[in-house]
C-alpha positions in Angstrom: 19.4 -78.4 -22.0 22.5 -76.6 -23.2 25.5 -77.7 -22.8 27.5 -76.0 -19.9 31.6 -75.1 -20.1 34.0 -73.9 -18.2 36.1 -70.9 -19.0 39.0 -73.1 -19.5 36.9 -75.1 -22.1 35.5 -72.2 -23.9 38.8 -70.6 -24.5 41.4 -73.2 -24.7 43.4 -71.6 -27.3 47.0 -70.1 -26.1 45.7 -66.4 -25.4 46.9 -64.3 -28.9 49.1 -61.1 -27.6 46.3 -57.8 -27.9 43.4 -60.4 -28.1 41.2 -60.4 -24.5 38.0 -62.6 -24.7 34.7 -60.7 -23.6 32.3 -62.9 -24.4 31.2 -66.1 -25.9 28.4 -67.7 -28.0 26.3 -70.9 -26.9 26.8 -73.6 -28.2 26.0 -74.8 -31.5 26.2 -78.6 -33.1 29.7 -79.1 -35.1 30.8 -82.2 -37.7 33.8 -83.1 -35.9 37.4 -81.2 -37.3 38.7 -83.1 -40.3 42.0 -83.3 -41.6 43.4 -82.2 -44.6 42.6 -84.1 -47.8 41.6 -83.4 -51.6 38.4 -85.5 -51.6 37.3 -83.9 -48.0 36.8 -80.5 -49.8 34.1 -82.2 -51.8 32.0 -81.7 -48.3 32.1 -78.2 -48.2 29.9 -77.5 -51.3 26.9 -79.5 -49.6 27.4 -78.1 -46.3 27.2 -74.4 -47.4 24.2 -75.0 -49.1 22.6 -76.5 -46.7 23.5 -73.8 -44.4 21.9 -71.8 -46.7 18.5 -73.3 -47.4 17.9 -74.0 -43.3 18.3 -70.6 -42.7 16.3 -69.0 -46.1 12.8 -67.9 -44.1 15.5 -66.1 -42.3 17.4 -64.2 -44.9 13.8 -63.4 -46.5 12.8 -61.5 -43.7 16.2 -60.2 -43.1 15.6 -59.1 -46.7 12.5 -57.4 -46.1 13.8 -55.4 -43.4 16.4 -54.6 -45.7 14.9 -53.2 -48.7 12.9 -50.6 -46.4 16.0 -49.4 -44.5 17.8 -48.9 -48.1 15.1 -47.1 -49.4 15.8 -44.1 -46.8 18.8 -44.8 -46.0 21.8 -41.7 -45.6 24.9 -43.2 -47.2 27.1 -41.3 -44.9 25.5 -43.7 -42.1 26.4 -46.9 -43.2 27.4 -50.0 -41.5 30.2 -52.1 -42.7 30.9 -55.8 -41.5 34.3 -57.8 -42.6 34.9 -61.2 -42.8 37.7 -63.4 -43.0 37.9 -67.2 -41.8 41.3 -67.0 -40.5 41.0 -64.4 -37.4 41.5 -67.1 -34.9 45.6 -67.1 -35.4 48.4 -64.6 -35.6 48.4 -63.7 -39.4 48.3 -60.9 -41.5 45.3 -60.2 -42.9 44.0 -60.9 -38.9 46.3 -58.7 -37.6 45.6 -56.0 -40.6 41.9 -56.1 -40.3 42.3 -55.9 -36.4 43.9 -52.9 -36.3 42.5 -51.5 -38.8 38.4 -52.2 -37.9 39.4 -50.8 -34.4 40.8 -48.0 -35.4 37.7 -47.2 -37.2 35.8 -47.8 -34.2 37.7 -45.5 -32.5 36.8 -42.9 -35.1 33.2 -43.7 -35.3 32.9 -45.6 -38.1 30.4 -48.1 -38.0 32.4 -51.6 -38.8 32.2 -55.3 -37.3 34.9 -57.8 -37.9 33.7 -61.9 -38.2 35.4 -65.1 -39.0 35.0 -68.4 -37.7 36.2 -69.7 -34.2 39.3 -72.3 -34.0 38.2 -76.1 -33.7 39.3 -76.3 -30.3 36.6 -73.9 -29.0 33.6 -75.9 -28.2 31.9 -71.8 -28.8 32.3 -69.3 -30.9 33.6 -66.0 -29.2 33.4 -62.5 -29.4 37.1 -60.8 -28.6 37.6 -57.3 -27.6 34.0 -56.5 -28.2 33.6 -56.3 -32.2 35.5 -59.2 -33.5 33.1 -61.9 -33.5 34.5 -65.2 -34.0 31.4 -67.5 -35.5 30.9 -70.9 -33.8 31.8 -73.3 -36.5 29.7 -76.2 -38.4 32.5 -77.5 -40.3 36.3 -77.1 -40.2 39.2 -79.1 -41.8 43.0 -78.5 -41.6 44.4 -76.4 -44.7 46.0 -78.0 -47.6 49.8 -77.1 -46.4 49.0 -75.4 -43.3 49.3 -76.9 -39.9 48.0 -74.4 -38.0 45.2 -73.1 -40.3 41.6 -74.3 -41.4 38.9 -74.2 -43.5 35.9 -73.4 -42.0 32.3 -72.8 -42.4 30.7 -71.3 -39.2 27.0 -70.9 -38.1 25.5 -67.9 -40.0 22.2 -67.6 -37.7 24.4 -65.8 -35.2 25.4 -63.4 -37.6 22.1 -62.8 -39.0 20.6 -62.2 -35.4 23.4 -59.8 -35.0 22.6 -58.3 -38.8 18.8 -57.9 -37.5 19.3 -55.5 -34.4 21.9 -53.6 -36.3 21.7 -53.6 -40.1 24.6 -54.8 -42.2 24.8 -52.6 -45.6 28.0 -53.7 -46.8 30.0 -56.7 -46.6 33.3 -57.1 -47.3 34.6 -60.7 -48.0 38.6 -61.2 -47.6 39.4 -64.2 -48.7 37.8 -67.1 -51.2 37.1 -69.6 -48.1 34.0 -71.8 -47.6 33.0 -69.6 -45.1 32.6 -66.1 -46.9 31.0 -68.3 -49.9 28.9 -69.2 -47.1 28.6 -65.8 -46.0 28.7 -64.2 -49.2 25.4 -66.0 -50.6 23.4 -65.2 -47.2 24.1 -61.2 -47.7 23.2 -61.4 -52.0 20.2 -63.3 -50.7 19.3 -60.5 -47.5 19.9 -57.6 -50.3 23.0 -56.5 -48.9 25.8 -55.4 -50.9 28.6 -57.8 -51.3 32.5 -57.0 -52.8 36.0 -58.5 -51.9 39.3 -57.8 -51.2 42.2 -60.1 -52.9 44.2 -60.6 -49.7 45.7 -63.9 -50.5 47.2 -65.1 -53.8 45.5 -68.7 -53.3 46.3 -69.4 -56.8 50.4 -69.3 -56.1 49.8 -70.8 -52.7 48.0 -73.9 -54.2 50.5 -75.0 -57.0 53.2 -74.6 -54.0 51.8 -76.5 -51.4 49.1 -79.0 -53.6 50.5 -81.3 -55.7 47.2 -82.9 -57.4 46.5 -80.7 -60.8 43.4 -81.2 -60.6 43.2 -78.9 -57.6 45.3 -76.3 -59.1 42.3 -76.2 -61.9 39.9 -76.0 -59.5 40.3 -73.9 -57.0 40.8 -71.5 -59.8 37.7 -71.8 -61.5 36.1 -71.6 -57.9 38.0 -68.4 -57.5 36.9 -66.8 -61.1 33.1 -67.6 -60.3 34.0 -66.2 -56.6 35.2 -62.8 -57.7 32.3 -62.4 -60.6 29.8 -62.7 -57.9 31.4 -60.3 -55.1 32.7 -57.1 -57.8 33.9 -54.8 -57.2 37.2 -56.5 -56.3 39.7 -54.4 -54.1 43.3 -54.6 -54.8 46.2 -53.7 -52.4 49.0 -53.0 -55.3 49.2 -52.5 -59.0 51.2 -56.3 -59.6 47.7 -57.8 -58.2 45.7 -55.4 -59.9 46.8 -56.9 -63.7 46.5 -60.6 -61.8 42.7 -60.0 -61.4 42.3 -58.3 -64.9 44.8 -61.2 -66.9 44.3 -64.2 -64.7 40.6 -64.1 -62.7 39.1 -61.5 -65.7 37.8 -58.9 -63.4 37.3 -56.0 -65.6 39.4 -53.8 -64.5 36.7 -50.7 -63.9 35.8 -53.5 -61.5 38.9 -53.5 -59.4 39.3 -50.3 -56.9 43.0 -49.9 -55.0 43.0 -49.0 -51.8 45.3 -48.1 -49.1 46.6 -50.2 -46.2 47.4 -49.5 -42.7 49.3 -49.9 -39.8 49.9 -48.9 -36.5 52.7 -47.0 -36.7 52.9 -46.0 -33.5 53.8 -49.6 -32.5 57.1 -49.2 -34.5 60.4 -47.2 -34.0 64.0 -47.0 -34.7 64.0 -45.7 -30.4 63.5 -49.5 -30.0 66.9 -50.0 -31.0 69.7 -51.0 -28.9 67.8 -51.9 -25.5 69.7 -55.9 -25.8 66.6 -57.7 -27.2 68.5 -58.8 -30.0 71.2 -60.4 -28.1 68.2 -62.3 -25.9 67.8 -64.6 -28.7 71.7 -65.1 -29.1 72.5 -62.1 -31.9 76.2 -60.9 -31.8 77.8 -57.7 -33.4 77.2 -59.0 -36.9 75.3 -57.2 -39.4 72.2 -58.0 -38.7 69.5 -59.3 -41.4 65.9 -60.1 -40.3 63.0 -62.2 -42.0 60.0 -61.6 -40.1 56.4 -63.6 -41.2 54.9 -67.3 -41.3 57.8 -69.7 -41.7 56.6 -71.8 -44.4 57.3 -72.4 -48.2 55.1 -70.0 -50.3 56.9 -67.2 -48.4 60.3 -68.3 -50.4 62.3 -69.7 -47.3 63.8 -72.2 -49.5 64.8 -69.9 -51.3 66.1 -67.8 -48.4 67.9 -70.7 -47.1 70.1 -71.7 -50.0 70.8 -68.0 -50.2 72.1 -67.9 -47.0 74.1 -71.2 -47.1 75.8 -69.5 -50.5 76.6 -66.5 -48.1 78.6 -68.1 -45.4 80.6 -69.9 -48.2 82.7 -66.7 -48.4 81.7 -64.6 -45.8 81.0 -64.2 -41.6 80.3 -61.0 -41.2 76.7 -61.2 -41.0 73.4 -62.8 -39.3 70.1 -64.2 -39.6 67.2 -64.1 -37.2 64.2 -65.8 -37.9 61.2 -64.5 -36.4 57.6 -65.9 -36.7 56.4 -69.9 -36.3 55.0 -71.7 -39.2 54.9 -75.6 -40.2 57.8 -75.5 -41.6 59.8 -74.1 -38.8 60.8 -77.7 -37.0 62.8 -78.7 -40.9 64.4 -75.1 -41.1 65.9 -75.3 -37.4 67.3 -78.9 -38.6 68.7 -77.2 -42.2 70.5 -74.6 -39.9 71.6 -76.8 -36.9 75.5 -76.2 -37.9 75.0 -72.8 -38.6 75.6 -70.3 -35.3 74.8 -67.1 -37.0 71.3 -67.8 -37.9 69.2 -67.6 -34.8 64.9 -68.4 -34.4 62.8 -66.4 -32.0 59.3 -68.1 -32.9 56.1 -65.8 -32.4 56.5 -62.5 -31.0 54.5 -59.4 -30.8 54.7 -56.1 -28.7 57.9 -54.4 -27.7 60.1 -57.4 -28.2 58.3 -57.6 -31.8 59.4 -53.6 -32.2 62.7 -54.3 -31.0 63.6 -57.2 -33.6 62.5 -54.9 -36.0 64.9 -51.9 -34.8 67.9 -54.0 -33.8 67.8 -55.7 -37.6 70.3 -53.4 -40.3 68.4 -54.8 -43.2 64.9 -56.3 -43.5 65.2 -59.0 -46.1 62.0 -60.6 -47.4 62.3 -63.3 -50.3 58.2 -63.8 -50.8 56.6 -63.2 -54.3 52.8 -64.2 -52.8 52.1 -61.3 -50.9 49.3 -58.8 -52.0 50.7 -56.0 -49.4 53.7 -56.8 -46.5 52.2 -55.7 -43.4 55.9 -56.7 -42.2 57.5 -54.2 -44.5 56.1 -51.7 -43.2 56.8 -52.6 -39.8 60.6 -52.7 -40.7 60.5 -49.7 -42.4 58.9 -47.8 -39.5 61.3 -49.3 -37.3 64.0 -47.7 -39.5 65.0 -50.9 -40.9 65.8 -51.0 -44.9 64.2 -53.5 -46.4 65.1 -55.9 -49.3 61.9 -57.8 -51.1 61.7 -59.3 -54.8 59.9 -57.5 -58.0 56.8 -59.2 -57.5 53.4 -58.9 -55.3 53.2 -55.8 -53.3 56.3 -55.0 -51.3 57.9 -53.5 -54.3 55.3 -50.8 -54.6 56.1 -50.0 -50.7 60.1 -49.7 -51.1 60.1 -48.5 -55.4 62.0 -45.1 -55.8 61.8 -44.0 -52.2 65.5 -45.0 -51.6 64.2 -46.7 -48.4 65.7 -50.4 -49.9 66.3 -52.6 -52.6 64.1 -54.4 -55.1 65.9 -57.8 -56.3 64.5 -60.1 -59.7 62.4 -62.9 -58.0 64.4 -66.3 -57.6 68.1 -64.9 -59.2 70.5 -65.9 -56.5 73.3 -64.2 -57.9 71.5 -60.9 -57.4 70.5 -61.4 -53.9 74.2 -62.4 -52.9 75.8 -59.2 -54.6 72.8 -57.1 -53.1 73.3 -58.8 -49.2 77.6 -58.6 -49.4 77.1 -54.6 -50.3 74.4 -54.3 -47.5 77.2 -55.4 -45.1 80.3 -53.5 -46.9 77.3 -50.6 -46.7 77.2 -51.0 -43.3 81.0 -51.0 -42.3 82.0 -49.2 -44.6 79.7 -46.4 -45.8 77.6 -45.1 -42.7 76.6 -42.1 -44.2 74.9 -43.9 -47.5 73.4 -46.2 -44.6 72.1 -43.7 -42.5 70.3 -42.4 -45.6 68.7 -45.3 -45.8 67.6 -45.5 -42.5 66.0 -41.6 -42.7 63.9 -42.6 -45.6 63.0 -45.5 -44.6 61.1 -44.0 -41.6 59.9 -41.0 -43.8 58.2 -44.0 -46.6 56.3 -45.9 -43.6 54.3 -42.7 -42.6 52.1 -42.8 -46.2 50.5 -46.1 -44.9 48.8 -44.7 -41.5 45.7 -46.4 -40.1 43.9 -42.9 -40.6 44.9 -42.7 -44.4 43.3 -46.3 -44.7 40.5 -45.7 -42.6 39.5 -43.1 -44.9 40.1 -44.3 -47.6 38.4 -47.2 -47.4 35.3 -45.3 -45.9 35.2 -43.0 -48.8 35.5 -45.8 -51.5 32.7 -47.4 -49.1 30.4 -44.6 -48.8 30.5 -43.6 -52.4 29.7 -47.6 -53.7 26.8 -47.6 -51.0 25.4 -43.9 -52.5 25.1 -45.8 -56.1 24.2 -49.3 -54.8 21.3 -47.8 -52.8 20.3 -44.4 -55.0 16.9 -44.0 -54.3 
C-alpha cells in the first residue's frame, strides 16, 4: 500500500514567493539525507549507476521509440527539457531558468524544467505546472552550503514523463550527481545531451573545501563531465577562455548565449515609496549588495572594504539583501556598525524597491558566470559596481552604466565608492547619466532576446544532430 500524506507533509518547505504547488508525485523509497562530508561523496558514484542499470530495459525502449521519432522528425518542432538539482531554493540559476522556461511556454516553445525535490518533501512535486521537482533517492548537504544539496532523484518519473511526450534535447546546468544521473539516461535513450557552465564549481571548491584532494577531483570529474555533454554553452567571454584553458573544451565546442530577465519586474518608478527606510535606511547614499550571503561571493572582502570606509567617512550606507550561511557571522562582524542594515530574502515589489531606492549597486563576486542581480539593478536604474572578472563586467563594459574595479585591490574600490558618494552630492548631472544608461543597458538582456536565442541555437544543433 502506498504511503498516504497530508498536504502539510508533502509540501513542508516555507512556500518560495512566485512558486504555487499543483501537484505532487507518489512516493518513492529514499536513503535518508546525509550531511556533508568528503568521504560521503564516494556514495554517489555507486548510486548513479545503479540508478542506471535498474532502469536500462527502460531507457532501451525509450531508445527505440526514439530513433523512429528522429528519423522523421521536423526540427522546428522540438522538445527541450532543462535540468538543474538546485530548483528547490531561491537562487539564480532557479530563478533564471524559471523565468526563462515560462516565458518560453508562454510563447509556445516546447520546454520542461526538472531538478530534484528538497529532503524535507517525503514527494517529489511538480510546481506551476512544468517545473517538475524529481522525488529524490539520495541527497546530502553541500560542501559549504547550509541550505543546499546534492542530490540524485528518481529518473523513472522522468522517463514516464519522456515516453508520452518525447524529450529531444536536454540541457544539463550544472555538474551535480543528479544531471550525471540524468545525463547518462538521455546518451543511453538517444537523446541529445549539451550543458550550460552556470556555476564556477572549480572557484567555489578551493573557497569553501579545504581537502586538496577534492579540489583535484572535482576537477577531473568536471573535465570528463563537459567532454561527454559538448557542446558547452557559455554566458560571457571570461568563462568562455575558462572552458577552452582550464576544462579543454575546444572552443568550436563552446556556443554563447544570451540571458534573460524579467524586466518588467524592475524599475527606477519603484523608487522613493519608503521601503528602504522599512529596513532602517536613512538619507545616506545608499549602496546595495543583493545575492546569497556567503564567502565565494567576496563578502569578506566587501566587509573589510566597508570597515576601511567608515574609517574616514559617514556619509554612506549598506543594505544587505539576500540570506546565506554566512549571514548569522556577518550580522555579528557589523553589530557596532548602524549604517549597514540586513533585510534577509526578499522578492516582488519590496525586492524592486531595494533595487530602486539603492544609488549604487555594488557587487564584489569574481565566481559569477552572468549576475542575474546586475541586471535587476541596472533595470531598476541603479549603477552598478562589480570586479574584472566572471560575467558582470561584460554587462556594465563601455556602456557608461557603472564601474568595473581590479578584483581584490582595496584601494581601488575605496577611491571608486568615496567618488560615487562626492558623485552623488556633488555632481547630479554626471549621476543622472548614469542612471539613464543604466536603464537603456538592461533592455539588451530581455526574456524574448534569450528565448530566441536559445531556441535558434537549439533548433539549428537538433537539424544537424538528427539530419536524416
Amino acid at each position: 500500500m502506498k504511503q498516504k500524506f497530508t498536504p502539510a507533509e508533502l509540501d513542508s518547505r516555507e512556500p518560495i514567493f512566485g512558486r504555487t504547488v499543483t501537484s505532487t508525485f507518489p512516493h518513492y523509497f529514499a536513503f535518508p539525507h546525509q550531511k556533508p562530508g568528503n568521504i560521503r561523496t564516494c556514495m554517489i558514484p555507486p548510486i548513479v549507476l545503479w540508478q542506471i542499470i535498474r532502469n536500462l530495459p527502460e531507457l532501451l525502449r525509450l531508445r527505440h521509440a526514439m530513433k523512429k521519432r528522429h528519423a522523421a522528425m521536423d526540427p522546428q518542432n522540438i522538445r527541450i527539457a532543462f535540468y538543474s538539482d538546485n530548483l528547490d531554493e531561491v537562487n539564480g540559476i532557479a530563478n533564471n531558468l524559471r523565468n526563462v522556461v515560462g516565458y518560453m511556454r508562454a510563447q509556445g516553445y516546447k520546454a520542461v524544467l526538472a531538478g530534484s525535490a528538497f529532503h524535507t518533501r517525503p514527494c517529489g512535486i511538480i510546481e506551476n505546472g512544468y517545473t517538475m521537482l524529481l522525488p529524490r533517492i539520495f541527497s546530502m548537504q553541500q560542501l559549504g552550503y547550509a541550505n543546499s544539496e546534492l542530490a540524485i532523484p528518481h529518473v523513472r518519473p522522468l522517463l514516464r514523463f519522456m515516453k508520452r511526450y518525447p524529450i529531444d534535447l536536454v540541457e544539463l546546468e550544472t555538474p551535480s550527481p543528479g544531471a550525471w544521473a540524468i545525463g547518462i539516461c538521455a546518451k543511453i535513450a538517444g537523446i541529445k545531451v549539451i550543458s550550460h557552465y552556470r556555476t564556477d564549481v572549480p572557484t567555489y571548491t578551493k573557497m569553501l573545501v579545504k581537502a586538496k584532494w577534492m579540489h583535484v577531483y572535482v576537477l577531473q570529474l568536471m573535465r570528463i563531465f563537459y567532454q561527454f555533454t559538448r557542446p558547452v554553452v557559455s554566458p560571457c567571454e571570461d568563462y568562455k577562455k575558462i572552458l577552452i584553458r582550464d576544462i579543454h573544451i575546444p572552443e568550436k565546442d563552446v556556443q554563447i548565449l544570451p540571458r534573460g530577465i524579467p524586466l518588467e519586474k524592475f524599475s527606477p518608478e519603484h523608487r522613493g515609496k519608503g521601503v528602504w527606510e522599512k529596513f532602517g535606511g536613512t538619507g545616506k547614499v545608499r549602496f546595495v549588495f543583493v545575492g546569497r550571503i556567503s564567502k565565494e561571493k567576496d563578502i569578506p572582502f566587501l566587509e573589510n572594504l566597508w570597515f576601511e570606509l567608515r574609517k574616514k567617512n559617514h556619509d554612506a550606507e549598506l543594505m544587505f539583501v539576500g540570506d546565506g550561511w554566512y549571514l548569522e557571522e556577518l550580522r555579528g562582524h557589523f553589530k557596532d556598525c548602524p549604517e549597514v542594515h540586513f533585510t534577509g530574502n526578499q522578492a516582488g515589489d519590496t525586492l524592486a524597491s531595494l533595487y530602486a531606492d539603492a544609488d549604487f549597486f555594488i557587487f564584489p563576486s569574481a565566481t559569477d558566470t552572468f549576475g542575474n542581480v546586475v541586471v535587476e539593478a541596472l533595470a531598476s536604474g541603479t549603477p552598478a559596481i562589480v570586479t574584472d572578472r566572471g560575467g558582470p563586467q561584460d554587462i556594465v563594459r563601455d556602456k557608461g552604466c557603472g564601474f568595473i574595479l581590479p578584483y581584490g585591490e582595496t584601494d581601488r574600490w575605496l577611491a571608486c565608492i568615496e567618488d560615487c558618494i562626492r558623485m552623488k552630492a556633488e555632481r547630479a548631472a554626471e549621476y543622472e547619466s548614469l542612471r539613464t544608461h543604466a536603464f537603456s543597458r538592461s533592455k539588451d538582456y530581455t526574456l524574448e532576446r534569450a528565448a530566441k536565442g536559445q531556441w535558434k541555437f537549439f533548433t539549428s544543433l537538433c537539424s544537424r544532430v538528427y539530419k536524416k
